[in-house]
C-alpha positions as CSV (number, residue, x, y, z in Angstrom):
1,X,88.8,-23.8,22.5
2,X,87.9,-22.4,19.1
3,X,86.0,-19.1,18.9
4,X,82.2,-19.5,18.5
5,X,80.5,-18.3,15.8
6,X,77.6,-15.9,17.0
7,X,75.8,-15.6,13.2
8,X,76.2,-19.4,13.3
9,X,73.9,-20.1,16.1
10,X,70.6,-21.6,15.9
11,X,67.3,-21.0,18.4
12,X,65.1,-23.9,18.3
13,X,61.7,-22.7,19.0
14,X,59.3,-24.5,20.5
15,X,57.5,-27.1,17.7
16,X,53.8,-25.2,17.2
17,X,54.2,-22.3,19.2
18,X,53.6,-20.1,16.1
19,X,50.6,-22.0,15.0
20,X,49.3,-21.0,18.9
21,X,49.6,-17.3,18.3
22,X,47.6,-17.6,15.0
23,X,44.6,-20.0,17.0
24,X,44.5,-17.1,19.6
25,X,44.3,-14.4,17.0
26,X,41.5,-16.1,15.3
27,X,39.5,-16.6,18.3
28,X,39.9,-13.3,19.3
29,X,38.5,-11.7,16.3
30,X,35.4,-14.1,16.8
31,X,34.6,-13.3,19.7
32,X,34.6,-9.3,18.6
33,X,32.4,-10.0,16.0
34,X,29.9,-12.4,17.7
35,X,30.2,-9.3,20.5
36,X,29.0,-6.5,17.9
37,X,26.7,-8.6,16.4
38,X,24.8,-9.1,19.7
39,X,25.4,-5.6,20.4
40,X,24.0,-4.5,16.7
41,X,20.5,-3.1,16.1
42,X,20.0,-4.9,13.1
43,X,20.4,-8.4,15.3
44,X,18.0,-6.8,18.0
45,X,15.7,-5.5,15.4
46,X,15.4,-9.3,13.8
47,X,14.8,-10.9,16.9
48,X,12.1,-8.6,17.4
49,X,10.6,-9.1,14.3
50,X,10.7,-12.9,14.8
51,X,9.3,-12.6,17.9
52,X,6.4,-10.5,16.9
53,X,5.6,-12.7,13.8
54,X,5.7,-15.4,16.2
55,X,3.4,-13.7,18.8
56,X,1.1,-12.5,16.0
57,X,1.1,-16.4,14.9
58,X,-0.4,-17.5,18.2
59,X,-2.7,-14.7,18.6
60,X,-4.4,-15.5,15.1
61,X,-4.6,-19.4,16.3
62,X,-8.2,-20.3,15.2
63,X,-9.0,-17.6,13.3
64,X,-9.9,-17.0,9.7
65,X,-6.3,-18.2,7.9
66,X,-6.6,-15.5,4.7
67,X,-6.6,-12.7,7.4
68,X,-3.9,-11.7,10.0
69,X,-4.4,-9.4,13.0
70,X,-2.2,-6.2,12.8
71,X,-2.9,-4.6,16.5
72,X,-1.5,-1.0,15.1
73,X,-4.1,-0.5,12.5
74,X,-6.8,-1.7,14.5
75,X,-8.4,-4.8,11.7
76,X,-7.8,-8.3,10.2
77,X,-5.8,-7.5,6.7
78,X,-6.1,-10.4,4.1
79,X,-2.5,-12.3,4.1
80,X,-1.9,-12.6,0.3
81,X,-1.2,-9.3,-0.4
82,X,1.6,-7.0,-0.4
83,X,0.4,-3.4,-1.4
84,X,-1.8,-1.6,0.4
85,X,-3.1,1.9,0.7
86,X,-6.4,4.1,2.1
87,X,-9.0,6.4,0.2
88,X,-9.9,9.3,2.1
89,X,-12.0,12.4,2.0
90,X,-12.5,15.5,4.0
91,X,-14.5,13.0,6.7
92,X,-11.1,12.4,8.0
93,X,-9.9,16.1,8.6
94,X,-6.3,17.1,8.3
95,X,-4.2,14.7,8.1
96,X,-0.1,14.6,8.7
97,X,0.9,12.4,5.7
98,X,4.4,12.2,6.6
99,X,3.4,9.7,10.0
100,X,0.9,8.0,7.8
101,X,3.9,7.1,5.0
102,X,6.2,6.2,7.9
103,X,3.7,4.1,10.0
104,X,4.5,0.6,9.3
105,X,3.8,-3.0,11.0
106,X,5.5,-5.9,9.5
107,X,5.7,-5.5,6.1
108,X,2.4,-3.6,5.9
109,X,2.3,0.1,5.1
110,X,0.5,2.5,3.4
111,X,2.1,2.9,-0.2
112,X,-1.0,4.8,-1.9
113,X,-3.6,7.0,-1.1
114,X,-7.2,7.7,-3.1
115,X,-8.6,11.1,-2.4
116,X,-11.8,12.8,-2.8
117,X,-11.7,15.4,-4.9
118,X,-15.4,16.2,-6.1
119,X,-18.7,15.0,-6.2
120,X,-21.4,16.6,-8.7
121,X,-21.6,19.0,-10.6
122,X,-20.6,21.7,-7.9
123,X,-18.8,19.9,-4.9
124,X,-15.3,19.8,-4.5
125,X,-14.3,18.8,-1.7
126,X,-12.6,21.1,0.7
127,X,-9.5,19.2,2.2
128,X,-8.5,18.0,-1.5
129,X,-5.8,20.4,-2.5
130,X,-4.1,20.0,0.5
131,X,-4.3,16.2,0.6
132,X,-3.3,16.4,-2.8
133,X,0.1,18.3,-2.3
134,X,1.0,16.6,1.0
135,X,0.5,13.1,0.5
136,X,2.2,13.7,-2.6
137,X,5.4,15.3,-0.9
138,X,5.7,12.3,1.3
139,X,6.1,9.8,-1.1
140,X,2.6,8.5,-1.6
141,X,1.1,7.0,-5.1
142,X,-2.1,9.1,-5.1
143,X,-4.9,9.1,-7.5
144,X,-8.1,11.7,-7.4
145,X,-11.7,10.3,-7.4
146,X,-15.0,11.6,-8.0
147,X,-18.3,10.7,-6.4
148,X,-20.5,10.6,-9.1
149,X,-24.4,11.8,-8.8
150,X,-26.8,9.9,-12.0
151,X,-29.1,12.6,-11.6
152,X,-26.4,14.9,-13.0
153,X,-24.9,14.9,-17.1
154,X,-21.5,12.5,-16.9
155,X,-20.2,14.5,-19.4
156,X,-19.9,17.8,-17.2
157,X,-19.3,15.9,-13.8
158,X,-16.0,14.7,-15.8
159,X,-15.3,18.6,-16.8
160,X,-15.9,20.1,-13.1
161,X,-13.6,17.1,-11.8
162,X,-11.2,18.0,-14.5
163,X,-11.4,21.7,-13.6
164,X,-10.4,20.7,-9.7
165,X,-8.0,17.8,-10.5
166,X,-4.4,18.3,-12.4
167,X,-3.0,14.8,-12.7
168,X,0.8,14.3,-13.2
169,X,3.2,11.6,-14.3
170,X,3.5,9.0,-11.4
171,X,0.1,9.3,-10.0
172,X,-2.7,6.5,-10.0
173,X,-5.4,7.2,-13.2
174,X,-8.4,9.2,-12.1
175,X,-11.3,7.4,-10.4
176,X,-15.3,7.4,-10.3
177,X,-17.0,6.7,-7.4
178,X,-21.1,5.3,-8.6
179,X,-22.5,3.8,-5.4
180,X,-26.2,5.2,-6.0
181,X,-29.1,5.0,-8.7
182,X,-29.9,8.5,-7.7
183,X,-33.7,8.2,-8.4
184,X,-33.1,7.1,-11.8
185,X,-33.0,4.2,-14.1
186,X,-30.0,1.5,-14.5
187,X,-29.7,2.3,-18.1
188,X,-29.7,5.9,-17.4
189,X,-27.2,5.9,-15.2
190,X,-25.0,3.6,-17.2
191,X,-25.1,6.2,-20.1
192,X,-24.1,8.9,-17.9
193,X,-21.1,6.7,-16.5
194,X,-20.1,6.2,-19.8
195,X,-20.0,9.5,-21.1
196,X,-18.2,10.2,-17.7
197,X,-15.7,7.6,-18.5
198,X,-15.1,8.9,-22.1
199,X,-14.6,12.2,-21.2
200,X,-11.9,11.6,-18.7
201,X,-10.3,9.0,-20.9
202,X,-10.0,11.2,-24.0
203,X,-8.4,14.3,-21.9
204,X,-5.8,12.3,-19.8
205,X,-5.2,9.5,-22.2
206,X,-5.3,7.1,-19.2
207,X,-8.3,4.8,-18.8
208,X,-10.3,5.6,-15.4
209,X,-11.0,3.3,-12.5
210,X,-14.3,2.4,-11.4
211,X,-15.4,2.4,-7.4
212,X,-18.4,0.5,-6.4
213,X,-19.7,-1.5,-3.7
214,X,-20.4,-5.8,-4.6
215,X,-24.0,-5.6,-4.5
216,X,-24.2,-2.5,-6.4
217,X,-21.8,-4.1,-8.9
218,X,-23.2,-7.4,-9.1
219,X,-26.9,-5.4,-9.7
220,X,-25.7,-2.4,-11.8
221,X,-22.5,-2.7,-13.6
222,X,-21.4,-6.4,-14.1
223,X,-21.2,-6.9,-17.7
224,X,-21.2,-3.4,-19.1
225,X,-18.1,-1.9,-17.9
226,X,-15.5,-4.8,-18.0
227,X,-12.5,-3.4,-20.4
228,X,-12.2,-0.6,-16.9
229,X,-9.9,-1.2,-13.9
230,X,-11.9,-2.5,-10.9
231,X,-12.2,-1.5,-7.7
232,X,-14.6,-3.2,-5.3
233,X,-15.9,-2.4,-1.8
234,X,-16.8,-6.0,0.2
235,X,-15.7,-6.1,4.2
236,X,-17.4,-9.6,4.4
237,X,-15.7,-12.3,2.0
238,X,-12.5,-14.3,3.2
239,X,-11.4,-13.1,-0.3
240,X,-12.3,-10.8,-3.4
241,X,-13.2,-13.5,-5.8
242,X,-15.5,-11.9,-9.3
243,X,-14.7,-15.2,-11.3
244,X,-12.6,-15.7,-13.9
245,X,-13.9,-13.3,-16.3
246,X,-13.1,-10.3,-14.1
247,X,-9.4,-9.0,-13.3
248,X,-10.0,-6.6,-10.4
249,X,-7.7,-3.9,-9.2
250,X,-8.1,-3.2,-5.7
251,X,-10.4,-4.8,-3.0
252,X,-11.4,-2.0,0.0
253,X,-11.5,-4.8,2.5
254,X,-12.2,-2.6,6.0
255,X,-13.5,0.7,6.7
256,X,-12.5,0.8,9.9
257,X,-8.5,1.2,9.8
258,X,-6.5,3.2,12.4
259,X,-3.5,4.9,10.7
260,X,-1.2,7.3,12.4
261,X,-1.8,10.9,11.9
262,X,-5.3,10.4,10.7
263,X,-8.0,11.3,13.7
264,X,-10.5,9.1,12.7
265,X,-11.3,5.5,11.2
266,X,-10.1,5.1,7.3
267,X,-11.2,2.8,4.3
268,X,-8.3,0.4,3.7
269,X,-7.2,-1.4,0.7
270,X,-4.7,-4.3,-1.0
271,X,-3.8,-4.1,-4.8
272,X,-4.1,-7.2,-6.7
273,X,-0.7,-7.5,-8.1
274,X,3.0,-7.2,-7.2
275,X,4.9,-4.1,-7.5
276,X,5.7,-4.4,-11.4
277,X,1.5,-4.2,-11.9
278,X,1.7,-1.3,-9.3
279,X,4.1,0.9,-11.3
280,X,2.4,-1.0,-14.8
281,X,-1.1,1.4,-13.8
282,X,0.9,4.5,-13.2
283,X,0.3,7.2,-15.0
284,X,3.4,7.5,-17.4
């Protein structure tokens, strides 16, 4: 019998048995990731974010459809906006800014802040500074505002709000507050808002934002001060709506807000624009 050639010799594997090994491998490796993707807290955090969309849904089931009901901060917030913020004063005490930036709900968080700084001639108010440097440090778009007193010159309300208030690049433009006739005339106090207004404009370059209630608006100001951002106080309207003529800033649609690390109830507020016109009104 002739020798055998060992190198010669041919194993026949079984037909497919390779192809099995790959099938396995590839199932394997699904089942790992479909097992770290259940076990991930980005899955987990987007099922509860459905979820509470969904629940917040139902909850808001025959109520007014511009508003939706945010449980955390305590109101109704008007659904076609996506910038909000709160203007505050020394009402609401100290306050830890770093748990009011972090607080959120949804998509809704506090991205600016507008704080008293003086009203008068001789008024500043106490809790500014520190509101000023904090909310700053954690991340907040702040801007200063006045409360402004028609009894008193405009002119030197703007120079003892000046005095108090050192704006810097990245901060919303200085604001006046006029919610009062103060005992005087409508005329008079519109000359002293102007001169106000002037003033402030000629010393930071930046044009100022005016803070007033509908009524006082609609009886006071419509008309007279329309080339000046806009800033309106009405908790009763589905919607901020000053016609067609009038581009309006920001809408203080609640006063009665619950924010973390803030004691007591807050002003709250959208901005009417998306984050380009946000960073637009900047101060540059």
């Amino acid at each position: 019998m002739p020798a055998v050639n060992k190198k010669s010799r041919v194993i026949k594997r079984p037909p497919g048995k390779k192809k099995v090994k790959k099938t396995l491998s590839l199932r394997w490796i699904l089942w790992l990731f479909l097992i770290a993707l259940l076990l991930s807290p980005f899955y987990y955090g987007h099922v509860v974010k459905t979820v509470t969309s969904a629940w917040r849904s139902v909850r808001d089931i025959g109520a007014n459809p511009n508003y939706r009901t945010y449980k955390s901060f305590n109101i109704h917030i008007p659904t076609n906006y996506k910038i909000h913020g709160i203007d505050i004063s020394s009402y609401q005490g100290t306050i830890d800014w770093k748990r009011v930036k972090s607080m959120r709900e949804d998509s809704v968080h506090v991205s600016f802040a507008f704080i008293k700084a003086t009203e008068g001639i001789i008024q500043a108010d106490p809790f500014f500074q520190r509101n000023w440097r904090e909310a700053q440090k954690a991340g907040i778009a702040c801007g200063a505002y006045h409360y402004f007193r028609p009894k008193f010159s405009g002119k030197w309300q703007a120079v003892f709000f000046l005095q108090n208030v050192k704006t810097v690049r990245g901060n919303l433009p200085a604001t006046v507050d006029i919610e009062e006739l103060d005992g005087i005339s409508p005329e008079n106090m519109r000359e002293g808002l102007k001169a106000f207004l002037k003033q402030i404009e000629a010393k930071t370059k930046t044009r100022p934002i005016i803070y007033t209630g509908l009524k006082f608006y609609q009886d006071n100001l419509s008309g007279y001060f329309d080339d000046y951002p806009l800033w309106i106080a009405n908790y009763r309207g589905p919607d901020l709506d000053l016609g067609n003529a009038i581009k309006w800033k920001f809408w203080q649609h609640s006063d009665n807000a619950k924010v973390s690390g803030i004691s007591r109830s807050v002003d709250f507020d959208v901005f009417n624009g998306d984050s380009l016109a946000f960073k637009k009104l900047l101060i540059k």
